[in-house]
C-alpha positions as CSV (number, residue, x, y, z in Angstrom):
1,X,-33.5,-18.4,-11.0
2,X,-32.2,-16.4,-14.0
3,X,-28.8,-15.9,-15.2
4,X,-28.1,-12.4,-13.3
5,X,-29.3,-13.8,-10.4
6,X,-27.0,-16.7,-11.0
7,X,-24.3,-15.0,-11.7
8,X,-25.3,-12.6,-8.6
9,X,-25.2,-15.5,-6.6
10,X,-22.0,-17.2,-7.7
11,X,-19.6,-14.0,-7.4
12,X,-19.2,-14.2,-3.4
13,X,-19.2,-17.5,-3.3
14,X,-15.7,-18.4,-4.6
15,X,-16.7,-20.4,-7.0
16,X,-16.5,-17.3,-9.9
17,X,-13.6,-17.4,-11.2
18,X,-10.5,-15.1,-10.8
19,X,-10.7,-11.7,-12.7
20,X,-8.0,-10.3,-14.7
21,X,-7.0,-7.8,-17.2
22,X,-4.0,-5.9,-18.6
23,X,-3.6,-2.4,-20.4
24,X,-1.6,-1.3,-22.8
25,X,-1.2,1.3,-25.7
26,X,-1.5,-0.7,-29.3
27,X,1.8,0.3,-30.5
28,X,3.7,0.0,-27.6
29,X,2.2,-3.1,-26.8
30,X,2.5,-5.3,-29.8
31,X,5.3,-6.9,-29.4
32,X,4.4,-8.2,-25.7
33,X,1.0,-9.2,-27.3
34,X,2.7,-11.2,-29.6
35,X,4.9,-13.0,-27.6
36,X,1.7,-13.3,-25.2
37,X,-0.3,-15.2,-28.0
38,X,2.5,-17.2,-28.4
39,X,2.8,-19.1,-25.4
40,X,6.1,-17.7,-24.1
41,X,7.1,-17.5,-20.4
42,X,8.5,-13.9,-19.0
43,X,11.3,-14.5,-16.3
44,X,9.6,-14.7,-12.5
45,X,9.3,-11.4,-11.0
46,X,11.1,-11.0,-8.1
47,X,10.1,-8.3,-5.7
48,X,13.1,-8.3,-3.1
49,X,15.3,-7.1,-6.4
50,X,15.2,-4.0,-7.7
51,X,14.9,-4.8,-10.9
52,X,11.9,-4.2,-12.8
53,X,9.9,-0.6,-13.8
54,X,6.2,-0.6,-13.4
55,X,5.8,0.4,-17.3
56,X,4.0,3.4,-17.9
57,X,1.9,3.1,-21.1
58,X,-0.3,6.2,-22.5
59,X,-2.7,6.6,-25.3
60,X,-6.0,6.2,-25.9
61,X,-5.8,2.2,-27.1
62,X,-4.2,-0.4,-25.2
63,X,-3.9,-4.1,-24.8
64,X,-3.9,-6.1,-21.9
65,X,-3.1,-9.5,-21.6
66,X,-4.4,-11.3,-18.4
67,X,-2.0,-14.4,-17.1
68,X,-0.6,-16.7,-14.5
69,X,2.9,-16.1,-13.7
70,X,5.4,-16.6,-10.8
71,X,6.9,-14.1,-8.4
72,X,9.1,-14.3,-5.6
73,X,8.4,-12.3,-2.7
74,X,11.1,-12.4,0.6
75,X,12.6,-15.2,-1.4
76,X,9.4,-17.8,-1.6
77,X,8.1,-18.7,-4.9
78,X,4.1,-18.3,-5.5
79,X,2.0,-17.7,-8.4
80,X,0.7,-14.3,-9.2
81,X,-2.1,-13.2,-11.7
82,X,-0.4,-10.1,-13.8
83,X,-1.2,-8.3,-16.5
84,X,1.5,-7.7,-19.0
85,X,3.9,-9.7,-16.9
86,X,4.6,-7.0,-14.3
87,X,3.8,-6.4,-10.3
88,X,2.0,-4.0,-9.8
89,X,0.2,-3.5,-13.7
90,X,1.1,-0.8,-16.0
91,X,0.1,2.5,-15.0
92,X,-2.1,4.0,-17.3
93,X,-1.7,7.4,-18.5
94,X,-4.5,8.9,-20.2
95,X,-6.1,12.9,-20.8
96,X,-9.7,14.1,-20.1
97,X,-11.8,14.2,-22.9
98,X,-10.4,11.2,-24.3
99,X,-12.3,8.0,-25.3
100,X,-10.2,5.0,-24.5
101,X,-10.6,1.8,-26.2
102,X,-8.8,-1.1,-23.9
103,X,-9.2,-4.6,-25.1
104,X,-8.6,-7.1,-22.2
105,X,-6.9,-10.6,-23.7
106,X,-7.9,-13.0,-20.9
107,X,-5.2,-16.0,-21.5
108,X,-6.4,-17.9,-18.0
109,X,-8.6,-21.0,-17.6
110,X,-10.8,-19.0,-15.6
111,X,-12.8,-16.1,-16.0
112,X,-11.3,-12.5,-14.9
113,X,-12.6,-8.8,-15.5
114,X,-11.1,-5.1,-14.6
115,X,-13.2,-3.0,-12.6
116,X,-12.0,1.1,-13.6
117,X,-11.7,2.2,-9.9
118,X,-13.4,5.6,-8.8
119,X,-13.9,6.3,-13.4
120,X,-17.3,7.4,-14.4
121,X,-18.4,5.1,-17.2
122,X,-21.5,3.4,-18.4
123,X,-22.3,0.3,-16.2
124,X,-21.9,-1.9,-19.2
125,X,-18.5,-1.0,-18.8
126,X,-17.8,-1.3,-15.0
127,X,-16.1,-4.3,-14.9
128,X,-18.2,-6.7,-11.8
129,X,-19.3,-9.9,-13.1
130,X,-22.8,-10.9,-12.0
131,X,-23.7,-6.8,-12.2
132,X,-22.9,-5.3,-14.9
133,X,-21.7,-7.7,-17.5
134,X,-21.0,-11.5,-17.4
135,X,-17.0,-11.2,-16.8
136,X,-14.4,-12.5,-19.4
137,X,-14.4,-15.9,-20.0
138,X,-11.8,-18.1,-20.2
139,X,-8.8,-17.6,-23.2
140,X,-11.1,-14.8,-24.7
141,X,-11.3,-11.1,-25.5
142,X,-13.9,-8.6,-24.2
143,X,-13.2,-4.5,-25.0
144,X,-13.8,-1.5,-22.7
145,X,-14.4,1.7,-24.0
146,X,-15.4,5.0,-22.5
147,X,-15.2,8.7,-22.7
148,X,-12.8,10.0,-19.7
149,X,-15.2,12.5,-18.0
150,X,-12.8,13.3,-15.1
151,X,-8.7,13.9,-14.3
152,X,-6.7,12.7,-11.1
153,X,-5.0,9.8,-9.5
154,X,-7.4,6.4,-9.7
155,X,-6.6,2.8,-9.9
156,X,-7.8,-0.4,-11.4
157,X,-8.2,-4.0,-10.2
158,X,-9.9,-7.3,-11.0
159,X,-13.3,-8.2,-9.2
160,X,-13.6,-11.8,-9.8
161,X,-12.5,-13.9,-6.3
162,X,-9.2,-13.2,-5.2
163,X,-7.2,-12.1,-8.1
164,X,-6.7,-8.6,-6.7
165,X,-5.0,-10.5,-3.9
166,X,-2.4,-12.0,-5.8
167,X,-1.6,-9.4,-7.8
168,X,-3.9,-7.9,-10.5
169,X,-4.2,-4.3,-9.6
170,X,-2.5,-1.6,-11.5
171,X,-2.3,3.1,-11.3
172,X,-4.5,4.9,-13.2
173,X,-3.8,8.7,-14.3
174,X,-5.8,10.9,-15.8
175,X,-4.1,14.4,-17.1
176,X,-6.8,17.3,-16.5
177,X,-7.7,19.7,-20.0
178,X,-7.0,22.2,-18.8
179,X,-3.9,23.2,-16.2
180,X,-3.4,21.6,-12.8
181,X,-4.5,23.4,-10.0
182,X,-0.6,22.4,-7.9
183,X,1.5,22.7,-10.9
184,X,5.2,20.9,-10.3
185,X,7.6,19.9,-12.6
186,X,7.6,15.9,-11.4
187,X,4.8,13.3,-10.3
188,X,4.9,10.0,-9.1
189,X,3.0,7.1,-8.6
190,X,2.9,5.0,-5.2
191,X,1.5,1.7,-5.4
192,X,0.9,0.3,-1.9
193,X,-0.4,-3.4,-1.9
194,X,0.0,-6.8,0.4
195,X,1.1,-10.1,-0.7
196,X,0.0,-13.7,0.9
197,X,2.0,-16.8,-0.2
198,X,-1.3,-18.9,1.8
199,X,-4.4,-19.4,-0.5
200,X,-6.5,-16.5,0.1
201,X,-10.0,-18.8,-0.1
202,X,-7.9,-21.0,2.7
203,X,-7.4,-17.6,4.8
204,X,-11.4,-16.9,4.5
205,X,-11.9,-20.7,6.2
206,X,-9.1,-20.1,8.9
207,X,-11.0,-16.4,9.9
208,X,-14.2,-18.5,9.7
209,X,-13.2,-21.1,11.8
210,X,-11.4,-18.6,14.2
211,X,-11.4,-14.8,13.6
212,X,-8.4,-13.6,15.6
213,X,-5.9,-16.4,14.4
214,X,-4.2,-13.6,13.1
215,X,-4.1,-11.0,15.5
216,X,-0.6,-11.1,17.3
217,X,-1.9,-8.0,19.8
218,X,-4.2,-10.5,21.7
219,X,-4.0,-9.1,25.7
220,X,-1.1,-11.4,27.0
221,X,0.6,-12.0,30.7
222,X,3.6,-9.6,29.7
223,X,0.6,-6.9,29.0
224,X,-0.9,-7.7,31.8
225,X,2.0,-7.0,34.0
226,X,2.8,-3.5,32.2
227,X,-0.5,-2.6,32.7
228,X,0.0,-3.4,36.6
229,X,3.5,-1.2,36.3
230,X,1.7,1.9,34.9
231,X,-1.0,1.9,37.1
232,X,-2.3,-0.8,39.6
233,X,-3.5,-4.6,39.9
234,X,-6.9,-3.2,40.1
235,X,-7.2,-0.6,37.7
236,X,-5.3,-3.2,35.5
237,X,-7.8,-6.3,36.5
238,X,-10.2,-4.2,36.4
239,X,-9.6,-3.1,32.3
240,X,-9.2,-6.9,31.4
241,X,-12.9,-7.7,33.0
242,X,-14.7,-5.1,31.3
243,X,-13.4,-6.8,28.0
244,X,-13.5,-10.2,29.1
245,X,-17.5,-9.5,30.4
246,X,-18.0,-8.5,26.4
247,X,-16.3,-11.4,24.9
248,X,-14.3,-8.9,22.5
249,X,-11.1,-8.1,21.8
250,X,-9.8,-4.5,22.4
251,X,-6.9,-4.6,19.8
252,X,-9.3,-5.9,16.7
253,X,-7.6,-3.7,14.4
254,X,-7.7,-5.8,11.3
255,X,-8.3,-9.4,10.3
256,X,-4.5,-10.4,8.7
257,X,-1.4,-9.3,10.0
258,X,1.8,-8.8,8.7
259,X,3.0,-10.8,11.2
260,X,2.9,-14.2,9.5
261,X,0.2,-13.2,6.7
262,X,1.1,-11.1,4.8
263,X,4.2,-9.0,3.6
264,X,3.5,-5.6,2.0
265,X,4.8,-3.9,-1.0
266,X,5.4,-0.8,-2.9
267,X,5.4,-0.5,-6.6
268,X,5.4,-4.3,-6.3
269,X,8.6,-3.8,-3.9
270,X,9.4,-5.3,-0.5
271,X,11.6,-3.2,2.2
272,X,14.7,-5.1,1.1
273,X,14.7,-4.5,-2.2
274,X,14.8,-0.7,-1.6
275,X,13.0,0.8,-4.1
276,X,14.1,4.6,-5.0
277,X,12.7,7.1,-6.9
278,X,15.6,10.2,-7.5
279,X,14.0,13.4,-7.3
280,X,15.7,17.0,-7.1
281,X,16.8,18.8,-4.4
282,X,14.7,21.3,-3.4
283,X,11.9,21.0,-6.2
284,X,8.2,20.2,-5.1
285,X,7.4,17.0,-6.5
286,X,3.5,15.1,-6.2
287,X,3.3,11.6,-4.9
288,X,0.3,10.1,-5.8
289,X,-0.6,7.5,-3.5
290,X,-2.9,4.6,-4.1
291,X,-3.9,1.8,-1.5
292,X,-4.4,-0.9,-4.0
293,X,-4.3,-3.9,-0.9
294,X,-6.3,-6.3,-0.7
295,X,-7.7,-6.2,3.4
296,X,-4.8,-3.8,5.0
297,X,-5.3,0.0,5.9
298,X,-2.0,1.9,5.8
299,X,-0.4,4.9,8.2
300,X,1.9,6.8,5.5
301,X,4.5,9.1,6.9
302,X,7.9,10.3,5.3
303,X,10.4,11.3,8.6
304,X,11.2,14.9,9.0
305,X,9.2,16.0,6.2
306,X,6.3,17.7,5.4
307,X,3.2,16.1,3.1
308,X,0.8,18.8,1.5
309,X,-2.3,17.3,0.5
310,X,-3.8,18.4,-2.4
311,X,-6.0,15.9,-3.6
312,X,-8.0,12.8,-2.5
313,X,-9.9,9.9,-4.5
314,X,-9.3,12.5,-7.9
315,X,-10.5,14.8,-6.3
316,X,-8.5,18.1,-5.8
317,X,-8.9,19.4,-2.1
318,X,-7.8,22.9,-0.3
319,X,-3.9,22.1,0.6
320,X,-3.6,20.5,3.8
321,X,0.5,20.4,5.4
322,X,0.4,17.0,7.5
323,X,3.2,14.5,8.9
324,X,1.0,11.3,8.7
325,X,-2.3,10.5,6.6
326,X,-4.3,7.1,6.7
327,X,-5.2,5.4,3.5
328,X,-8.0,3.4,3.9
329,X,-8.2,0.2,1.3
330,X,-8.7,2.1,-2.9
331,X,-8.4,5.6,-0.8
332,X,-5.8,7.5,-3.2
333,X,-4.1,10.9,-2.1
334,X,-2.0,13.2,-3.3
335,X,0.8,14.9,-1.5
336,X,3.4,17.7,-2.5
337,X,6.7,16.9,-0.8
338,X,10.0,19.1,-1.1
339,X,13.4,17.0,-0.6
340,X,15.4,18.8,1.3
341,X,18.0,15.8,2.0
342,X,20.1,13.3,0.1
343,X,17.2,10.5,1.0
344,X,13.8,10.3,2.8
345,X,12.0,7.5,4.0
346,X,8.8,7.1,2.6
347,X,7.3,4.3,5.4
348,X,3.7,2.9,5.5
349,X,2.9,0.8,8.4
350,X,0.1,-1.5,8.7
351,X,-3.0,0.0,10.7
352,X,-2.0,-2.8,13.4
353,X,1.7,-2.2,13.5
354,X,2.4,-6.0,13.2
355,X,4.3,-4.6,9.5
356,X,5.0,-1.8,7.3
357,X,7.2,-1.6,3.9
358,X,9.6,1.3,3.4
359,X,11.2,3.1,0.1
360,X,13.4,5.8,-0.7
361,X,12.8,9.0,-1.6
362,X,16.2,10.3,-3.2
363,X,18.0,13.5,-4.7
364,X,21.4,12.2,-4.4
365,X,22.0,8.2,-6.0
366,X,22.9,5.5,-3.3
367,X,21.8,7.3,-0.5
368,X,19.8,5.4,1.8
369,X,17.8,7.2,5.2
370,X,17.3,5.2,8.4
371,X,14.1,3.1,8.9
372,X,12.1,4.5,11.9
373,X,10.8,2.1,14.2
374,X,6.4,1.5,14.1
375,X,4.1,3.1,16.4
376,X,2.9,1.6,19.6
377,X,-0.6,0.3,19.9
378,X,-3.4,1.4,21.6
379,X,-6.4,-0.5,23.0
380,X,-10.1,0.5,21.3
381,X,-11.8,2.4,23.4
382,X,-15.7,2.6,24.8
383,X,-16.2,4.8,22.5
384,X,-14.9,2.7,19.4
385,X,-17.7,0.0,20.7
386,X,-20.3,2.3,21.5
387,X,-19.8,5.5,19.7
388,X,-21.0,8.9,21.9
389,X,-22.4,6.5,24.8
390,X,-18.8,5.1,25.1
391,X,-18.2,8.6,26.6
392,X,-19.8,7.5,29.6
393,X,-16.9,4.5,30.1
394,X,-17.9,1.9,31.7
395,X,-20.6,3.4,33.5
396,X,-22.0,3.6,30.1
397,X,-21.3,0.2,29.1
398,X,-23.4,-1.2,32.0
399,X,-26.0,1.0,31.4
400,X,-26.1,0.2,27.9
401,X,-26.2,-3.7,28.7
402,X,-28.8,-3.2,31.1
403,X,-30.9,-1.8,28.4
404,X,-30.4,-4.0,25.5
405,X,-28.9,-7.3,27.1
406,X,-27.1,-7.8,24.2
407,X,-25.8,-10.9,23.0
408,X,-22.1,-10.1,21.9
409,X,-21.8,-13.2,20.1
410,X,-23.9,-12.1,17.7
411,X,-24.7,-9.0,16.1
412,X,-23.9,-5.9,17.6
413,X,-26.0,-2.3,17.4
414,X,-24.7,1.4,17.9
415,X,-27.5,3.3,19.4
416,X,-25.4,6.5,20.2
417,X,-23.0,6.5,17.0
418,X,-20.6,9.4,17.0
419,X,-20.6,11.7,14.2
420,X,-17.6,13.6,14.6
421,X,-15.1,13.6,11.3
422,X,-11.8,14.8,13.6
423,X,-10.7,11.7,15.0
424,X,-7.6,10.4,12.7
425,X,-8.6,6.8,14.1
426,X,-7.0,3.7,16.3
427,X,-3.3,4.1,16.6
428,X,-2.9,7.7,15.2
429,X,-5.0,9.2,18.3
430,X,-1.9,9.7,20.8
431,X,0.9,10.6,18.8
432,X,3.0,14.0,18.7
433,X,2.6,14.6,14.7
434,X,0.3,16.1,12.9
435,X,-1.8,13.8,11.2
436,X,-5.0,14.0,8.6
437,X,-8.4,13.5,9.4
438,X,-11.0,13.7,7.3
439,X,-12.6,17.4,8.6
440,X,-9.6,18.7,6.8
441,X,-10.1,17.4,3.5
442,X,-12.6,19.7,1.5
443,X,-13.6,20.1,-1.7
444,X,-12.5,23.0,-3.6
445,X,-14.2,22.9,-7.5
446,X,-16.6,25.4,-7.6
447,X,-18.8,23.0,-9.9
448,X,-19.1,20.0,-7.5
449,X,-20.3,22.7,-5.1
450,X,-23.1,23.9,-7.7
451,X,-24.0,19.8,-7.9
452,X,-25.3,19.8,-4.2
453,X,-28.8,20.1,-4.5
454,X,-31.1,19.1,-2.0
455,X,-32.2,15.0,-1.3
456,X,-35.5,14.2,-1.6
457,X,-35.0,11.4,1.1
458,X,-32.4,9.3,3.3
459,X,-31.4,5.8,3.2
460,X,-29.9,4.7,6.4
461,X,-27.8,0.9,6.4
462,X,-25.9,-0.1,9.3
463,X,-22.8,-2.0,8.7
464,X,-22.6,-5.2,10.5
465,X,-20.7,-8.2,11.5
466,X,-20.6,-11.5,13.8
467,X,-16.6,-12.1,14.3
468,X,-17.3,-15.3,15.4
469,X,-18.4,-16.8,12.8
470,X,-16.8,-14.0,10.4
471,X,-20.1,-13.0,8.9
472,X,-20.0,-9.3,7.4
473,X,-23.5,-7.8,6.4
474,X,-25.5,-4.7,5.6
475,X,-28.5,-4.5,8.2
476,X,-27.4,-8.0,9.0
477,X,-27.7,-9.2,6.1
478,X,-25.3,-11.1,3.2
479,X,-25.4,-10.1,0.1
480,X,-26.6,-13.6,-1.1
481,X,-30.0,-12.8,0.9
482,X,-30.1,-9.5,0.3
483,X,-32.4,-7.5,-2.8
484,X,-30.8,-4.3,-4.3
485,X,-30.9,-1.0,-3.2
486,X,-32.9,1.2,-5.6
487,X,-32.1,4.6,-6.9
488,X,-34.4,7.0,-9.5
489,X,-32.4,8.0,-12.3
490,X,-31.4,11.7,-11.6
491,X,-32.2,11.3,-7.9
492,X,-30.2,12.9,-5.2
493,X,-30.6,10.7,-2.0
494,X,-28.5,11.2,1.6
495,X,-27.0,7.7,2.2
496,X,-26.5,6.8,6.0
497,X,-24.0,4.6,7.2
498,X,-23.6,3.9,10.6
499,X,-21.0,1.2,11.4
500,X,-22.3,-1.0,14.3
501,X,-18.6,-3.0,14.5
502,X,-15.5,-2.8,15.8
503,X,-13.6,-2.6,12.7
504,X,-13.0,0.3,10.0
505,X,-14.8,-0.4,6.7
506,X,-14.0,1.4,3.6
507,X,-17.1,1.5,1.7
508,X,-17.0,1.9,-2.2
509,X,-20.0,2.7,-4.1
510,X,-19.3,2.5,-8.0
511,X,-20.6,4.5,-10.6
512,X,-21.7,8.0,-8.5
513,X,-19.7,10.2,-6.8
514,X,-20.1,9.9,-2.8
515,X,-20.3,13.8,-1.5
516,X,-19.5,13.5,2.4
517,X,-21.4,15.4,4.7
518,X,-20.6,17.4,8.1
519,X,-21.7,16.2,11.3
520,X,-24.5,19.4,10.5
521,X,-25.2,18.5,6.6
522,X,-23.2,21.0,4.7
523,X,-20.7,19.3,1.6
524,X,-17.5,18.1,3.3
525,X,-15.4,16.6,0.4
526,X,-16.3,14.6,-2.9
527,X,-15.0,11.1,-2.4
528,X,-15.3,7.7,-4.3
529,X,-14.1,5.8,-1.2
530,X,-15.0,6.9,2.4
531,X,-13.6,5.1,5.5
532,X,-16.2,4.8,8.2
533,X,-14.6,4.3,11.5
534,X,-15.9,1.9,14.0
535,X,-19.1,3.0,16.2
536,X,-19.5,5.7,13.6
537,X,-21.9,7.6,11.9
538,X,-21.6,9.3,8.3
539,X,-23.6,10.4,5.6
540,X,-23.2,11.3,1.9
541,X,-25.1,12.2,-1.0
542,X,-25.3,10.6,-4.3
543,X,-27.1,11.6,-7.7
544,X,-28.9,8.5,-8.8
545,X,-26.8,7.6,-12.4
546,X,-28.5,4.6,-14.7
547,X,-27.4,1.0,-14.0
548,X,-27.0,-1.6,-12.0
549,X,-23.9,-0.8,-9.8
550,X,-21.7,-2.9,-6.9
551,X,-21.8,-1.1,-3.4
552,X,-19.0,-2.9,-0.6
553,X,-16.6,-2.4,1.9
554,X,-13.4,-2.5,-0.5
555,X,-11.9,-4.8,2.6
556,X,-12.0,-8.1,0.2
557,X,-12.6,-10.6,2.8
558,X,-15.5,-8.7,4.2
559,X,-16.6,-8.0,0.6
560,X,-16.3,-12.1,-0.3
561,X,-17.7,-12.6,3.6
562,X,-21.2,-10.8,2.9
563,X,-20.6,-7.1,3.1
564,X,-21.8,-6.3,-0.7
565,X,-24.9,-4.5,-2.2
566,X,-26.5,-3.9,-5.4
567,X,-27.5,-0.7,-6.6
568,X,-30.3,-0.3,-9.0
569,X,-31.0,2.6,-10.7
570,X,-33.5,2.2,-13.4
């Protein structure tokens, strides 16, 4: 076996170690890299305090130095892997048109990286160990430089084991050349991201050993009974069976909870430390929101106001006036909101509703708004399971059990996916707001219309997973088994997902841009991140770009369980 394979090899495993980088411009930063060098200790960040700034550095040269340090989240002490001593990492500010030199200081006993999130740059330069380079080794120094090629909201993260998970994740702006097509006189960034005191490779052996340790929603005897209020014992009994008779859960929403698991933040913030941002009265400002977790989807509303989106994955989009929007795991969006009270309550609740973090939106200091309470859950439905056949109900499930006598211990296959892009998802479906779905996000740059050219053939992968043994694959199988995917330079090819589980999988291809189709094949929206809902089927096309390039559901479990690719393009 050769070294890349090796190294291909090692990086789901666990046993690659931890990635980590940190950015800053060279001026601004050389103090910090100093005391860095030196072996000094910053004070423990503490995110129930609102204390600390995410620092905003800009220029075209920065330094980022890559450590262990401790931070106390609802008042428990763990270590966290920052860079430049801050939760959530420095945003970045840089211009179009630039080249950017970054030099990563690594000052770890373990190996870390930074992979440039939804940025265009040479594959040398992408940042995934065992792909494109060999990752930063321990108490070393490795430099990135690129040419910026595009402008919007982005983020970057490490890729080495779980060091995104505990902390190493930071906002990435990119001012365009010329002038923005939503002018306002304000932006801001919102960093959304989950925190774990447990080990994260101990969490991967507790969902191995038992998938649904974390899920708080399981069908009790209180639900049981509320179900026999609403309607009957037999229509109630009756629901139960169906479920039972599959051996599946109908509220697998996600794999951690914030019930016990995990506690969310934003800008490296919990709920009680009630982070505020002061705006002014009655003056548009842009949010730019960036899912930077490491395995949670999040439901993002602000109460009583309006959310304009303008822009999604960097991508600007015809303006779309919503109440809620889900952000699917390195999704980013940007909203236009105008404050038209002393606070609002910018809230983001956990796909499940077992959590949720909440901020403030301010134009007058110390005003605080009132928390509203999460949404209620709803059960999957046939149609989650079996896409259009679920239609049917469960007529259609018997018929489709007849016909395959499927084993639903093991893999599962969609024969009937649904292709429609309208469905906001699990938990949004039945609610009296409006809320986003992807048929309403398109494209709007005349020039990423003039890319889409023709494909000169399809690839089709289904996404797949055993949840009892907690297995996640392409075609059924783990990345450790699997052989790249191959790409011609220059070639444009329609990529077919169709998601055979249960669960929502945001899939990430790096290095191309990911055009999303309609249901019929015309250009829907340029994405680098598209969400692909469970019994689903969706297709995008990409333009083959030279290198060797990571493809994975950006839900890290799933990614470190098996659900990873390589793309080859040579």
């Amino acid at each position: 076996m050769n070294k890349n394979m090796l190294n291909r090899r090692r990086f789901l495993t666990g046993s690659s170690a931890v990635l980590g980088a940190s950015l800053i411009p060279t001026m601004a930063s050389s103090a910090l890299g100093h005391a860095s060098r030196s072996g000094s200790q910053s004070a423990t960040i503490n995110s129930d305090q609102n204390t600390h700034e995410v620092p905003v550095l800009t220029g075209t040269e920065f330094d980022l130095y890559v450590s262990k340090q401790s931070a106390i989240v609802n008042g428990k002490k763990s270590m966290a892997t920052l860079i430049n001593d801050s939760l959530p990492a420095p945003t970045l500010k840089m211009r179009e048109g630039d080249t950017v030199t970054i030099r990563v200081h690594n000052q770890m006993d373990e190996s870390t990286s930074i992979h440039w999130h939804g940025l265009l740059v040479p594959f040398e330069m992408d940042g995934v160990p065992g792909i494109s380079f060999d990752g930063i080794p321990a108490n070393s120094t490795f430099t990135y430089k690129f040419k910026l090629k595009q402008s919007g909201t982005y983020w970057y993260h490490s890729h080495s084991g779980f060091q995104e998970q505990t902390g190493m994740l930071g906002a990435i702006v990119i001012e365009p050349k010329g002038r923005e097509r939503h002018p306002v006189a304000e932006d801001h960034v919102i960093v959304l991201s989950d925190w774990t005191h447990r080990d994260p490779h101990n969490l991967l052996k507790l969902l191995k050993q038992r998938a649904d340790f974390d899920n708080y929603h399981l069908p009790d005897f209180k639900k049981l009974l509320s179900d026999i209020a609403a309607t009957d014992l037999e229509a109630a009994y009756d629901k139960r069976k169906m479920w039972n008779q599959m051996r599946m859960m109908p509220t697998d929403f996600t794999d951690l909870s914030g019930e016990k698991t995990f506690t969310y933040l934003m800008n490296g913030k919990t709920t009680a430390a009630n982070w505020t941002q002061l705006v002014k009265a009655g003056q548009p400002v842009k949010l730019r929101f960036i899912n930077a977790s490491a395995q949670t989807i999040f439901d993002v509303r602000i109460p009583g106001l309006k959310m304009t989106v303008v822009a999604t994955d960097g991508i600007d989009v015809a303006p779309v006036a919503i109440d809620d929007f889900r952000i699917g795991v390195a999704e980013t969006y940007d909203v236009i909101v105008t404050p038209t009270q002393d606070a609002h309550t910018i809230f983001a609740q956990n796909i499940d509703r077992s959590g949720y973090v909440a901020t403030t939106l301010a134009t007058k200091k110390g005003a605080r708004p009132a928390i509203p309470a999460m949404d209620q859950i709803e059960w999957l439905t046939m149609a989650d399971m079996m896409g259009a056949m679920g239609a049917m109900g469960d007529k259609g499930y018997k018929a489709k059990h007849a016909k395959t006598e499927y084993d639903f211990k093991s893999d599962m296959r969609v024969d009937s996916p649904r292709m429609n892009l309208d469905d906001p998802g699990i938990n949004l479906r039945n609610i009296n707001r409006d809320v986003l779905n992807y048929s309403q996000l398109r494209s709007v740059d005349e020039a990423i219309f003039a890319e889409q050219r023709k494909p000169t053939r399809e690839i089709e992968l289904h996404l797949t997973g055993n949840m009892e043994r907690y297995i996640w694959a392409l075609d059924g199988v783990m990345f450790k088994d699997a052989t790249p995917v191959n790409i011609k330079p220059g070639e444009r090819v329609r990529i077919t997902l169709v998601n055979d589980t249960m669960m929502n999988h945001p899939m990430h291809l790096h290095g191309m841009w990911s055009d999303l189709r309609t249901p019929s094949g015309d250009f829907q929206v340029r994405k680098h991140t598209i969400v692909v809902q469970p019994a689903q089927k969706i297709s995008f096309d990409v333009t083959g770009e030279v290198g060797r390039w990571a493809w994975h559901c950006h839900l890290l479990y799933h990614m470190e369980a098996g659900m990873f690719r390589e793309v080859a393009v040579v």
